[in-house]
C-alpha positions as CSV (number, residue, x, y, z in Angstrom):
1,X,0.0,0.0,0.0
2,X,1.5,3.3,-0.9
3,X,1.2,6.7,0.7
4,X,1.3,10.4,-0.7
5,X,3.3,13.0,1.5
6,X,3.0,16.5,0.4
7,X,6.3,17.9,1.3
8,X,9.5,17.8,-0.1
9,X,12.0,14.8,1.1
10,X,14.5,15.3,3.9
11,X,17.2,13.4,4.7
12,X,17.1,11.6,7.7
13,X,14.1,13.2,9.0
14,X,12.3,9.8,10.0
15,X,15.8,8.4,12.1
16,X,15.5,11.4,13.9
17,X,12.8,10.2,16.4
18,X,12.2,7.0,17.3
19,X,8.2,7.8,18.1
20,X,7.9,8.1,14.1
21,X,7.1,5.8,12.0
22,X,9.9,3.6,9.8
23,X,9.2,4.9,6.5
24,X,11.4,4.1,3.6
25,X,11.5,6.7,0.0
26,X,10.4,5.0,-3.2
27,X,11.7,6.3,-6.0
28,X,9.0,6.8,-9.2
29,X,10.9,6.8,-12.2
30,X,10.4,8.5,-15.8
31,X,7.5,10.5,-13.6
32,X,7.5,14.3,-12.9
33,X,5.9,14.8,-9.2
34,X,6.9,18.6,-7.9
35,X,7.4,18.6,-4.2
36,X,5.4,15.1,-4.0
37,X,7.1,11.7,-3.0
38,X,5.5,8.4,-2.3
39,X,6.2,6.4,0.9
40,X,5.2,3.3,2.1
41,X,5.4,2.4,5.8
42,X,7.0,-1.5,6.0
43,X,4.5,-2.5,7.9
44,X,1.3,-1.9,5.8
45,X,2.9,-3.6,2.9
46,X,1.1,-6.7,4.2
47,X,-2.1,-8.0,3.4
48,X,-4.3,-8.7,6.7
49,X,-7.1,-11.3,6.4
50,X,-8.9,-9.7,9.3
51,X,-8.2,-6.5,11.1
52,X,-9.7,-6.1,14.8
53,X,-10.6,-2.6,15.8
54,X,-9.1,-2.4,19.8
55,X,-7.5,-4.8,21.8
56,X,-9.9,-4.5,24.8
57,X,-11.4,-7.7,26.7
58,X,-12.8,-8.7,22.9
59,X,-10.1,-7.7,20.6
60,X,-7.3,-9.8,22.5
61,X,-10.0,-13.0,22.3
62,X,-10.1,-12.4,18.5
63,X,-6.2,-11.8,18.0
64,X,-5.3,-14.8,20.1
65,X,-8.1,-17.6,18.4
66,X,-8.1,-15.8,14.6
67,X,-4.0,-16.1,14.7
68,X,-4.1,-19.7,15.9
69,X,-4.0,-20.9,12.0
70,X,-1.2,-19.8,10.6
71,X,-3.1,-19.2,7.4
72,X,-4.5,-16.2,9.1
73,X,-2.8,-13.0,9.0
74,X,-4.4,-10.3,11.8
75,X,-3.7,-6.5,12.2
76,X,-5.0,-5.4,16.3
77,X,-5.4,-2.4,16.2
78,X,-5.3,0.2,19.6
79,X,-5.8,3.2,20.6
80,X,-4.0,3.2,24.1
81,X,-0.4,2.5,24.5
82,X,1.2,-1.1,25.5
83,X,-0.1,-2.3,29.0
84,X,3.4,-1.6,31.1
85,X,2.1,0.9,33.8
86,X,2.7,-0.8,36.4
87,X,-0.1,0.0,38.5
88,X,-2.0,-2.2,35.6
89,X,-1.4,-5.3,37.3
90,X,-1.3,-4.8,40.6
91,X,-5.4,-5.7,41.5
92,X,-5.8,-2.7,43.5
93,X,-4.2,-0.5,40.8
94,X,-7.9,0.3,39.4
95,X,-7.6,3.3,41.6
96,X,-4.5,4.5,39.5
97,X,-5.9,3.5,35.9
98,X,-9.3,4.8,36.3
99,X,-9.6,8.6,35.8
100,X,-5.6,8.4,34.2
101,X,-5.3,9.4,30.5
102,X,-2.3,7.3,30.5
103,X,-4.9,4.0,30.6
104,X,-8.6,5.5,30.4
105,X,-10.4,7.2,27.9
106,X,-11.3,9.5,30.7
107,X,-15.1,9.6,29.5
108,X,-17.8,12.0,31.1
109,X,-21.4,11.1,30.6
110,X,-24.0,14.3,29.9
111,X,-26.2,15.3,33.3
112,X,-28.9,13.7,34.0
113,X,-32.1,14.7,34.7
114,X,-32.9,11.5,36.9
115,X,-29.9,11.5,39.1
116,X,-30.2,15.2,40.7
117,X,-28.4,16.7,36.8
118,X,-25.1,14.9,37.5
119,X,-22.6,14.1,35.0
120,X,-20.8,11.5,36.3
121,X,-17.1,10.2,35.3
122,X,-17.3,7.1,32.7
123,X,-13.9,5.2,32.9
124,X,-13.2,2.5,29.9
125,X,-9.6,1.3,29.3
126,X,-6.9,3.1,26.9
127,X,-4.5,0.3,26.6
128,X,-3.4,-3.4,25.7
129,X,-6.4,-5.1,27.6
130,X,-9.3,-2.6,27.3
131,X,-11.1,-2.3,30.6
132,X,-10.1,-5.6,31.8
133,X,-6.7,-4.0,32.6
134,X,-8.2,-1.3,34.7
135,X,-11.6,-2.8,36.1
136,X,-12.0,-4.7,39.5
137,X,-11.1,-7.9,38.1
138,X,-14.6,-9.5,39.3
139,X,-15.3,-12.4,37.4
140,X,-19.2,-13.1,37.2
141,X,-21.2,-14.8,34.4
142,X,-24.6,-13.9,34.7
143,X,-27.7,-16.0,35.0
144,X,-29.1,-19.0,32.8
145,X,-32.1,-16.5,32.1
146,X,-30.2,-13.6,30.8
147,X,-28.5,-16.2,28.0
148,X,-32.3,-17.6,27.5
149,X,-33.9,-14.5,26.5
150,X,-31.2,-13.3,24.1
151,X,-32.3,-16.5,22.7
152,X,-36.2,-15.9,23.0
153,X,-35.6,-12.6,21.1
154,X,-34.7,-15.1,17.8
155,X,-30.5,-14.9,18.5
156,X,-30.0,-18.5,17.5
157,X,-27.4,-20.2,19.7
158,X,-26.8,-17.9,22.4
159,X,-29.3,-19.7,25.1
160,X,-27.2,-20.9,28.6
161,X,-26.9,-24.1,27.0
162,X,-24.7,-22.9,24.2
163,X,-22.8,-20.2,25.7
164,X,-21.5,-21.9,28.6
165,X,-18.7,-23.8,26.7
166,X,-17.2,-20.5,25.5
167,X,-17.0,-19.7,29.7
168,X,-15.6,-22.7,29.9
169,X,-13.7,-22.9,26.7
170,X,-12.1,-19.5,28.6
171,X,-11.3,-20.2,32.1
172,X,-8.7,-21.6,34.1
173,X,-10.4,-21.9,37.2
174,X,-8.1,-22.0,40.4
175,X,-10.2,-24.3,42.1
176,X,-9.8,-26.9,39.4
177,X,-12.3,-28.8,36.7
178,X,-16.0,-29.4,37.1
179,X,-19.2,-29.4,35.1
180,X,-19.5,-25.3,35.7
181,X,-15.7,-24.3,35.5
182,X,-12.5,-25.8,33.4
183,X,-8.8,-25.5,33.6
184,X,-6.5,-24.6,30.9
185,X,-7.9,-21.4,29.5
186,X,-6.0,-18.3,28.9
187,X,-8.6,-16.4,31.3
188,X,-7.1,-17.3,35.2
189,X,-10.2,-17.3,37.8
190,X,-9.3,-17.1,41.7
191,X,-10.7,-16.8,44.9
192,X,-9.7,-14.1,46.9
193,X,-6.5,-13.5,48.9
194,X,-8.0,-11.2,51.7
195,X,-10.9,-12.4,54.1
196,X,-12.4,-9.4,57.5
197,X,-14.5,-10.0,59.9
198,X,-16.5,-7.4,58.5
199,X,-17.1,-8.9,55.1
200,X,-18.0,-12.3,57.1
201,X,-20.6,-10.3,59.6
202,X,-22.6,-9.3,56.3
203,X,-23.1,-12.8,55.1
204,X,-24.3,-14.0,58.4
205,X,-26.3,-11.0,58.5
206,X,-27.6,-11.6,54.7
207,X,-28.5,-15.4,56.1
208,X,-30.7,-13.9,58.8
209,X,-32.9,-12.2,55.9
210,X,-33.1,-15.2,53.9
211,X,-30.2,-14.3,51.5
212,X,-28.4,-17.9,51.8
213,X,-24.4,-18.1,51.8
214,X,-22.6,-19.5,48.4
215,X,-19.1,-19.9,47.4
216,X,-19.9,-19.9,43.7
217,X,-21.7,-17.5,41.5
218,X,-21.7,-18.8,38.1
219,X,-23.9,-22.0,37.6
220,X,-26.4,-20.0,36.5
221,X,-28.4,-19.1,39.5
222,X,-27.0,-16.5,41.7
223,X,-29.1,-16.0,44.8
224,X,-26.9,-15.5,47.6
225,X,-24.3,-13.8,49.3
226,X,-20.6,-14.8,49.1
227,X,-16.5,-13.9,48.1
228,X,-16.7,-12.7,44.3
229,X,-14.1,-14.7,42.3
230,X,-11.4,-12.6,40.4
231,X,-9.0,-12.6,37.5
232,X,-6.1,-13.2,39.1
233,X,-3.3,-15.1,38.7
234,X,-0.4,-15.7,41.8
235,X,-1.9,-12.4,43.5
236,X,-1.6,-10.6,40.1
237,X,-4.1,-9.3,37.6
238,X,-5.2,-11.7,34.8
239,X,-6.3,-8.9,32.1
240,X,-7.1,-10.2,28.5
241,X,-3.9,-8.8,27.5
242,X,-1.8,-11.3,29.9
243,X,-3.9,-14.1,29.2
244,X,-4.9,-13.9,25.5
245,X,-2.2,-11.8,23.8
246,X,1.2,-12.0,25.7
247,X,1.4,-15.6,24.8
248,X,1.1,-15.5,21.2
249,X,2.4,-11.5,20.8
250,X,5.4,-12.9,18.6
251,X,3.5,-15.1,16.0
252,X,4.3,-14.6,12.6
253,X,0.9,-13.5,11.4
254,X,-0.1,-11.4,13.8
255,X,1.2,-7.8,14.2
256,X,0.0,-5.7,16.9
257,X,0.1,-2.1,16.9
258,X,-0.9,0.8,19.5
259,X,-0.8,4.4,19.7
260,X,-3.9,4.0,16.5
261,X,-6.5,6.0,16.9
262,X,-9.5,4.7,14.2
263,X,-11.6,7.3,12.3
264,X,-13.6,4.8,10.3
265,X,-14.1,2.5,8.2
266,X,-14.4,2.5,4.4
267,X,-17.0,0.9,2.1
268,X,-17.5,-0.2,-1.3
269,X,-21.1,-0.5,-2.2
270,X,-21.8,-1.6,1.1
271,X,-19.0,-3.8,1.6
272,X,-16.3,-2.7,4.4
273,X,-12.9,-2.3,2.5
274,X,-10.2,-0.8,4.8
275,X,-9.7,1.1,8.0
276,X,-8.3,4.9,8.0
277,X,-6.7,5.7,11.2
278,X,-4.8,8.5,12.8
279,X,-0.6,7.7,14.4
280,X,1.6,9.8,15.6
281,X,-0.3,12.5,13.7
282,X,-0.4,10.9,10.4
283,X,-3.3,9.3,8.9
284,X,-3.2,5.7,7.2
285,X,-5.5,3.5,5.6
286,X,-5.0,-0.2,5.3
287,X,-7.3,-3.1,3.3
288,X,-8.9,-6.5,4.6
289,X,-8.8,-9.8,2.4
290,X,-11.6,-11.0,4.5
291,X,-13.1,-9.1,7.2
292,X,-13.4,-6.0,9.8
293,X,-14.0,-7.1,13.1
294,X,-14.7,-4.1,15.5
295,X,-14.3,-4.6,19.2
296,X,-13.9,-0.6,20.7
297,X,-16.9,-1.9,23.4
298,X,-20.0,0.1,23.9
299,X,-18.8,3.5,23.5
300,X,-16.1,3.4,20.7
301,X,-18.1,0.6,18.5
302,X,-21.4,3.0,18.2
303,X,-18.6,6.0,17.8
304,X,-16.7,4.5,15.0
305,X,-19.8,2.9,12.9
306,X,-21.6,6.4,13.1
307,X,-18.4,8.1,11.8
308,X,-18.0,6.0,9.0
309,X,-21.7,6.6,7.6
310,X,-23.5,3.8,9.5
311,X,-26.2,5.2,12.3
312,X,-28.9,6.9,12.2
313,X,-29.4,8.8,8.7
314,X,-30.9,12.0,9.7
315,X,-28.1,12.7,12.6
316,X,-25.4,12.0,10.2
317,X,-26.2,14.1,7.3
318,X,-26.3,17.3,9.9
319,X,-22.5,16.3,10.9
320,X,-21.8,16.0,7.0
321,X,-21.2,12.5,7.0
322,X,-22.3,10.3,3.9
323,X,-24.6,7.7,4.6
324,X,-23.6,3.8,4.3
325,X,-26.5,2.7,5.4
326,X,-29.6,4.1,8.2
327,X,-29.2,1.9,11.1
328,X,-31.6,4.1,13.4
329,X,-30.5,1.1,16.4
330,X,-27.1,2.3,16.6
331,X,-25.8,3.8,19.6
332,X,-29.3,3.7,20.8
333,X,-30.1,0.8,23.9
334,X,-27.0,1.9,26.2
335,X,-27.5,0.2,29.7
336,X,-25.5,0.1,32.8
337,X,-25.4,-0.7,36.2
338,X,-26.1,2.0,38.9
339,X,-24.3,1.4,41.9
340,X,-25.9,3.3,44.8
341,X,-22.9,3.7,47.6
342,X,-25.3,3.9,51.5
343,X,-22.3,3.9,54.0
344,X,-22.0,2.1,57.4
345,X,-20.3,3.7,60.1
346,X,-19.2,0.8,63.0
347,X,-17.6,0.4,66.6
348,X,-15.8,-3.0,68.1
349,X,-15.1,-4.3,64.2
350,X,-12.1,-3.2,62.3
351,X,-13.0,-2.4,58.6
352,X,-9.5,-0.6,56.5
353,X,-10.1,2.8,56.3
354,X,-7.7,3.6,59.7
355,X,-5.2,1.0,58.1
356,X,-5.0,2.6,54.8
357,X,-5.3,6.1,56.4
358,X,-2.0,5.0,58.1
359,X,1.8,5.2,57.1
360,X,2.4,2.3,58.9
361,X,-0.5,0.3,58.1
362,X,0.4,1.3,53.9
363,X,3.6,0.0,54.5
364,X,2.2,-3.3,56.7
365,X,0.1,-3.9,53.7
366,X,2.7,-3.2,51.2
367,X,4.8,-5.9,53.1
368,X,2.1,-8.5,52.7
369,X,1.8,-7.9,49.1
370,X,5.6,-8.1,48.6
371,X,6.6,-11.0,50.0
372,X,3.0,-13.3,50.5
373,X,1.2,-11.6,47.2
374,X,-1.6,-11.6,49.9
375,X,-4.0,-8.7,51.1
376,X,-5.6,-5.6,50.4
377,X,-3.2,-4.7,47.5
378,X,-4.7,-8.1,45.7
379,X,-8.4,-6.7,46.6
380,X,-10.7,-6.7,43.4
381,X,-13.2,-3.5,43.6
382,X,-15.1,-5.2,46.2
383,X,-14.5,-8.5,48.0
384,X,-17.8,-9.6,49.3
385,X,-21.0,-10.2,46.3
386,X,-24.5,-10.7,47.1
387,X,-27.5,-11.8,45.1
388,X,-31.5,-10.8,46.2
389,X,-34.4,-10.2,44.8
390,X,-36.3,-6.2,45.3
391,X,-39.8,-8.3,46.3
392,X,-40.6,-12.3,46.0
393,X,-43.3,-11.7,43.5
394,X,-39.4,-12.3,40.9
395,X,-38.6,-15.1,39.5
396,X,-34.8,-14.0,40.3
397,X,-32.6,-12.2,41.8
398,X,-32.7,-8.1,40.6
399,X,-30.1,-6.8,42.7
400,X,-26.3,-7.1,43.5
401,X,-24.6,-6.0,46.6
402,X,-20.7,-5.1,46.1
403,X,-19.4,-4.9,49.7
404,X,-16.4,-3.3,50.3
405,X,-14.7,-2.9,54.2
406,X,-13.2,0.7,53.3
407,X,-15.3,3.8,52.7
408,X,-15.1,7.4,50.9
409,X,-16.8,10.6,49.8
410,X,-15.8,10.0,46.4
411,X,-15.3,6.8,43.8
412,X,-11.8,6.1,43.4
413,X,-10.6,8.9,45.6
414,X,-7.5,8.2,48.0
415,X,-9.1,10.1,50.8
416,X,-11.1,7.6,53.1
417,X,-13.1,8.3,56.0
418,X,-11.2,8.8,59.4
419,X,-13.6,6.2,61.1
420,X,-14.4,2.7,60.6
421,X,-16.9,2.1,57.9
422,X,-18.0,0.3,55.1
423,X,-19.7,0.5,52.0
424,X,-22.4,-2.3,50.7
425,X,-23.4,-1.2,47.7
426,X,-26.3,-2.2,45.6
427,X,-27.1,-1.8,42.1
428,X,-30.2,-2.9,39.9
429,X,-29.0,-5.5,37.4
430,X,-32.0,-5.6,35.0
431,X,-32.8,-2.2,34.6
432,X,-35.3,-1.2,32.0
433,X,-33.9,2.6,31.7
434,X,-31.9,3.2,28.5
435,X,-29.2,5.6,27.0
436,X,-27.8,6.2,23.9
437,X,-24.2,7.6,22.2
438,X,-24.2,10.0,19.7
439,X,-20.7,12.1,18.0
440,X,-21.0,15.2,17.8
441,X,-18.4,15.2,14.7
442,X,-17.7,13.3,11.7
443,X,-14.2,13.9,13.7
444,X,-13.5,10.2,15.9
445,X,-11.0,11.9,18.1
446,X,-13.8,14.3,19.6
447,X,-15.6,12.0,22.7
448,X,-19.2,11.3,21.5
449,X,-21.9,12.1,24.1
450,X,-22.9,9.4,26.4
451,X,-26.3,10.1,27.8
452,X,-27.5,7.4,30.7
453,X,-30.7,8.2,31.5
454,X,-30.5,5.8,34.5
455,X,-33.4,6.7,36.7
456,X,-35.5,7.4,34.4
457,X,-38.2,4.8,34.8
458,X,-40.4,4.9,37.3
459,X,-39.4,0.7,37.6
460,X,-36.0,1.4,38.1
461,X,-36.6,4.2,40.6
462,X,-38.7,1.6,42.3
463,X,-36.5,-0.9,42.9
464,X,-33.5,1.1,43.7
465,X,-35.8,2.6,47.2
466,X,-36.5,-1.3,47.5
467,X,-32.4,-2.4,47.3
468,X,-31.4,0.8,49.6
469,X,-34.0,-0.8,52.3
470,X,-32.5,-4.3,51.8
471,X,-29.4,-3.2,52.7
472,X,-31.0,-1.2,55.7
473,X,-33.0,-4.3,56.9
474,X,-29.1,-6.5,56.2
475,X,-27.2,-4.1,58.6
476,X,-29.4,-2.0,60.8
477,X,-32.4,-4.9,61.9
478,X,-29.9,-8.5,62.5
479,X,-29.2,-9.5,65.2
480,X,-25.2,-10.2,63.6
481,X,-24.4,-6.3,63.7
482,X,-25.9,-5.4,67.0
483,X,-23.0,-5.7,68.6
484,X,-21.1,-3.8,66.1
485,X,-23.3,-0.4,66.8
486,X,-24.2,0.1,63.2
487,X,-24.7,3.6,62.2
488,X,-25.9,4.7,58.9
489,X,-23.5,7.2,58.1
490,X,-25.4,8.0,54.0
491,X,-28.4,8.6,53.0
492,X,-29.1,8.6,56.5
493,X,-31.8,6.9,58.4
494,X,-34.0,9.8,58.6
495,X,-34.9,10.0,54.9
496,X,-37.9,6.7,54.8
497,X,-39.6,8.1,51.5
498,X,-39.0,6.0,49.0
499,X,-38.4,8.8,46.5
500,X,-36.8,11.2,48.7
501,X,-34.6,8.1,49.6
502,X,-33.7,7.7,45.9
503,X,-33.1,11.0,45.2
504,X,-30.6,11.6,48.2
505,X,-28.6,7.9,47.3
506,X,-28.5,9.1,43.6
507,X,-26.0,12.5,45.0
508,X,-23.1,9.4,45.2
509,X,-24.4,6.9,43.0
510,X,-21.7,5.7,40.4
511,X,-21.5,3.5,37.3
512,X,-19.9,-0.4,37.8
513,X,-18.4,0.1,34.4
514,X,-20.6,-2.1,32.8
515,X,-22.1,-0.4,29.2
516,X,-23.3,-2.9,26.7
517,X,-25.9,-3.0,24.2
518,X,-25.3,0.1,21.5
519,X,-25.0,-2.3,18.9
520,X,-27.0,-5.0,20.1
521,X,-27.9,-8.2,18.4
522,X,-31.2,-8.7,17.0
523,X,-33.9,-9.1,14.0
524,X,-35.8,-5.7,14.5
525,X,-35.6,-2.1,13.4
526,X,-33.1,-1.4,16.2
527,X,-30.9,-4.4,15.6
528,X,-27.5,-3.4,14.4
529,X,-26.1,-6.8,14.0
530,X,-27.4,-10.4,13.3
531,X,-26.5,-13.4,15.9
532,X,-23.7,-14.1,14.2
533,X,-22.6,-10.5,14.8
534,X,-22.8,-9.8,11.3
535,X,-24.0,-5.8,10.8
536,X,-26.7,-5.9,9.1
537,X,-26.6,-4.7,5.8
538,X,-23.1,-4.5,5.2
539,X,-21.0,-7.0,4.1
540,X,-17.4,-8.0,6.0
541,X,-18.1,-6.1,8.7
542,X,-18.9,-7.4,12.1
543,X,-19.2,-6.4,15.5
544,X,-18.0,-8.6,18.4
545,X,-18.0,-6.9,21.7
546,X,-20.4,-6.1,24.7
547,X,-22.3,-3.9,22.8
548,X,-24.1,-6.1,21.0
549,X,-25.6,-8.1,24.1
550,X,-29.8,-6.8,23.8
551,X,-29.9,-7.0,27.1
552,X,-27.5,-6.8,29.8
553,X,-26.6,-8.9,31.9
554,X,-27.3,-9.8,35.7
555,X,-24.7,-9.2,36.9
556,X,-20.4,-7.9,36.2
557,X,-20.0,-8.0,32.3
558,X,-16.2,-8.5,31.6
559,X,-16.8,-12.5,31.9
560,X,-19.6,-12.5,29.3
561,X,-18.0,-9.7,27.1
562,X,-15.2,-12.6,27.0
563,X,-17.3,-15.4,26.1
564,X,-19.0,-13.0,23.6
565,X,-15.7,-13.0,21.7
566,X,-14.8,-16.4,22.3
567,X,-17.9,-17.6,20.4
568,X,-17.4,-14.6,17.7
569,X,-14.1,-16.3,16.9
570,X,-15.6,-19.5,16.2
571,X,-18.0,-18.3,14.1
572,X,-15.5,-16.5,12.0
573,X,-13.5,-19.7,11.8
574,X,-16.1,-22.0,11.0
575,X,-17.4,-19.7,8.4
C-alpha cells in the first residue's frame, strides 16, 4: 500500500525520532511529481485477512483464536499505549488507571435529569487489555435467564446451553475442573486472597434475611451472598492482554500495533474495504482480504460505525457524514449498572479505612503484598458479592450488593473516611432505563456524548428505594451487627420516603463500568447486527464486543463480554 506525502523529502528526517514511523522513500521513475514523494510504511505492505478494531477484553480473544491458523494473517489495532504501567497489574491498581489518560479514555457522561443533573465520570480502558486491565477484576457470568432471553428474542445459539462452553472454553479456574468451571484457558479465575470480619458479619447477617451463603456465582443461579471470584493469577491481575495476547504476541501472522486511533471504516457498495486511522499525527489507511471485526466496546463501537456513515441517517447528514447505510438502532439501547454507595459507620469491628489512612499500616500492607502476594493490595473493587431479589413476586434475583470494608466521599478517591466504615453497595441489574451515544463530529478523536438516563423509569426508581431498604433491613435490623453499633453514616436513616430516599442515594451513586448494548444483536428495526454478529446490511463487517448483548446482563460483564468473543471467533473460523 503506498502513501502520498505532500512535502518535499528530507534526509534523515524519519531516524530522527524513534516515536515516528519507519518509512522508507520509493523512487517513481520517468515521472514528474513537484514537491510530491511516495512512501510506504514497511508494515502496511502486508495484506491482513482480518483486522480487529481495539485490543480491549474482545479484541485480545479475537487476535489470540483468529491467529491460531497460521493461514491467518491479523492486524490489532489500539488506541492506548502497551499495557506496562505498572499499577496495571497490581489488582488494586484500578484506583491508579481509572480517571488516568495514560490507561482511560477519561469519559464523562452528559447530566442527567434523573440523578439530581449529575454528569458522572465514565472510565473504559486506553490500553493493551481494554477495561479488563483497569476494572476490578470480578469475574461473574450472569444468569441462565439472561442467555435464554437473548435467545427468546430469535438470537440463535446464544441460550445458557450454548454459551456456557465458551465460559468454559475461557477459564482456568483456580479451584480446578468441574461441570461449571475448566482449567487450561488463557482467562485465570481465583478466589480471593484477603478475608475481615466485617465482610463475614454481612453474610451471616444476609442469612438472617433469607439471602443464603454461596461460594460460587456462576452455575447459573446467583441467589446468595458470598466472596466474588477474580482474574487473578499468583496475587496478580489476569487482564485479557496477559492471558490472551502475551502468549502469542510474537507469532508470525499477527502484528500488533498501539498508539492508533480509528476514524472509520471505508465501504465499497456496502462492503467494508479498509480502515483509515490517525498515528503519531499521520493518517493511514490499510485493506482486509476477508473481514473487519470491530471490538472498541459500547462506546467506541457505536462512535466508529456512526463516523463512518452507518447510524442513524438523519443525525449524520447534519454532521456532513455520507450515509452507508440508516441503522436508526445504533448507539441507541445503552445500559449500565447504577451502583448506589449507603455507608456504614461501625464500633468493636475493624474495617481498612484507619489502616489505609495509616503510614504504617500502607507499609504493613505493602509488606504483605511483597513477599506473601496476599491482602488488600490483591483486593478486586469489592470482596464480598450478594444476590437478592427487590420483592418475592421475581422469578430472580434483581439486585447485586458489592461490599467493600473501606469507605469514601468520592469513587476512586484516595481520601477515606477517618472512622471505621464500610460500603455495601447495591445496584439494579435488569434495569429497564436506557441511554444512547451519539458524535458530535464526523471527527473520531472528539468524545461522542454518552447520555445514561439511568433513573429514568419509574421501575427502576422503584427498585433502587427497594435495594437501599434491603441493605438497611441487612445491617441495621440483624441480630449479627448489633454488637457492632451500626450507624448509617449515608443517606441517612431519617430520609424513609421512597423517592426522597432515591433521590438523596443518587448524590453518590456511580456506574460499575458495565455499558453494553449500542450495537445489540437482534432481527428488529433497532438491531445493528445479526446473531452471528454480522451488521446488518453491510457485508465483512462485524461487530463482536459487549455492545451487542440486547440486554445486559445480571450481573459484572467482563466474563460475558469474554465469552461473547470467544464464540465470535468461532463463528468467523467456521465460516
Amino acid at each position: 500500500m503506498f502513501f502520498i506525502k505532500k512535502q518535499p523529502f528530507q534526509k534523515n528526517k524519519f531516524k530522527t525520532s524513534t516515536n515516528m514511523l519507519n518509512y522508507e522513500a520509493i523512487s517513481v521513475s520517468n515521472t514528474r511529481i513537484s514537491n510530491f514523494y511516495y512512501y510506504k510504511h514497511s508494515n502496511m505492505m502486508e495484506k491482513f485477512d482480518y483486522i480487529i478494531i481495539g485490543a480491549g477484553s474482545a479484541g485480545c480473544v479475537l487476535a489470540n483464536r483468529l491467529s491460531k491458523n497460521p493461514n491467518n494473517k491479523i492486524l490489532l489495532l489500539e488506541a492506548g499505549e502497551k499495557d506496562t504501567y505498572p499499577w496495571i497489574h497490581i489488582p488494586v491498581g484500578y484506583y491508579k488507571t481509572m480517571h488516568n489518560p495514560k490507561t482511560d479514555w477519561c469519559y464523562k457522561t452528559e447530566p442527567d435529569e434523573t440523578m439530581e443533573n449529575r454528569s458522572i465520570p465514565y472510565p473504559r480502558g486506553k490500553t493493551l487489555g481494554g477495561s479488563s486491565s483497569i476494572n476490578g477484576l470480578l469475574y461473574i457470568r450472569g444468569q441462565e435467564q439472561d442467555y435464554n432471553i437473548w435467545r427468546q428474542l430469535g438470537n440463535k445459539g446464544w441460550s445458557w446451553s450454548d454459551v456456557l462452553p465458551y465460559f468454559l472454553k475461557a477459564e482456568n479456574q483456580e479451584r480446578g475442573k468441574s461441570e461449571f468451571h475448566n482449567i487450561g484457558g488463557p482467562l485465570s479465575v481465583s478466589d480471593q486472597r484477603i478475608k475481615l470480619p466485617i465482610l463475614d458479619a454481612f453474610m451471616n447477617a444476609a442469612e438472617e434475611v433469607g439471602i443464603p451463603k454461596v461460594n460460587d456465582f456462576n452455575k447459573g443461579n446467583n441467589h446468595g451472598c458470598g466472596y466474588f471470584q477474580v482474574t487473578e493469577r499468583n496475587g496478580l491481575r489476569c487482564s485479557a492482554a496477559v492471558g490472551y495476547l502475551n502468549p502469542i504476541k510474537n507469532r508470525k501472522n499477527l502484528k500488533i500495533e498501539t498508539r492508533c486511533h480509528v476514524e472509520k471504516i471505508n465501504f465499497e457498495n456496502k462492503k467494508a474495504v479498509s480502515v483509515s486511522y490517525w498515528k503519531n499525527g499521520e493518517s493511514f489507511t490499510i485493506k482486509t482480504n476477508k473481514e473487519i471485526i470491530l471490538s472498541a466496546g459500547s462506546i467506541g463501537s457505536a462512535q466508529i460505525l456512526q463516523t463512518s456513515g452507518i447510524g442513524e441517517a438523519e443525525k449524520l447528514n447534519k454532521l456532513g457524514i455520507d450515509v452507508v447505510k440508516n441503522s436508526v438502532g445504533v448507539g441507541k439501547n445503552l445500559q449500565d449498572h447504577l451502583m448506589f454507595r449507603p455507608v456504614y459507620k461501625v464500633k468493636n469491628i475493624q474495617t481498612l479505612n484507619k489502616k489505609i489512612n495509616s503510614a504504617i499500616g500502607k507499609l504493613m500492607i505493602g509488606m504483605e503484598y511483597v513477599f506473601f502476594r496476599k491482602g488488600p493490595m490483591t483486593m478486586g473493587a469489592s470482596q464480598l458479592c450478594g444476590f437478592a431479589k427487590s420483592d418475592t413476586s421475581r422469578e430472580t434475583p434483581n439486585l447485586q450488593f458489592h461490599v467493600q470494608p473501606i469507605s469514601t466521599d468520592k469513587l476512586g478517591g484516595s481520601n477515606l473516611h477517618k472512622f471505621h466504615a464500610f460500603t455495601p453497595t447495591v445496584a439494579n441489574i435488569r434495569p429497564t432505563s436506557k441511554g444512547e451515544i451519539n458524535i458530535i463530529s464526523k471527527d473520531s478523536r472528539e468524545n461522542p456524548k454518552i447520555k445514561m438516563n439511568y433513573l429514568s423509569s419509574d421501575e427502576d426508581r422503584k427498585v433502587a428505594a427497594a435495594g437501599l431498604k434491603l441493605i438497611r433491613k441487612i445491617v441495621l435490623e440483624s441480630n449479627e451487627f448489633i454488637k457492632y453499633e451500626p450507624e448509617e453514616f449515608r443517606p441517612g436513616i431519617n430520609i424513609q420516603d421512597d423517592e426522597e430516599l432515591v433521590r438523596a442515594g443518587s448524590n453518590y451513586a456511580q456506574t460499575i463500568f458495565h455499558p453494553v448494548g449500542t450495537c445489540k444483536m437482534g432481527n428488529d428495526e433497532n438491531a445493528v447486527v445479526s446473531d452471528e454478529l454480522k451488521v446488518h446490511g453491510i457485508d465483512n463487517l462485524r461487530v463482536i464486543d459487549a455492545s451487542v448483548m440486547p440486554n445486559i446482563t445480571s450481573g459484572n460483564t467482563n466474563a460475558p463480554t469474554i465469552m461473547i468473543a470467544e464464540k465470535g471467533a468461532d463463528m468467523i473460523l467456521n465460516n
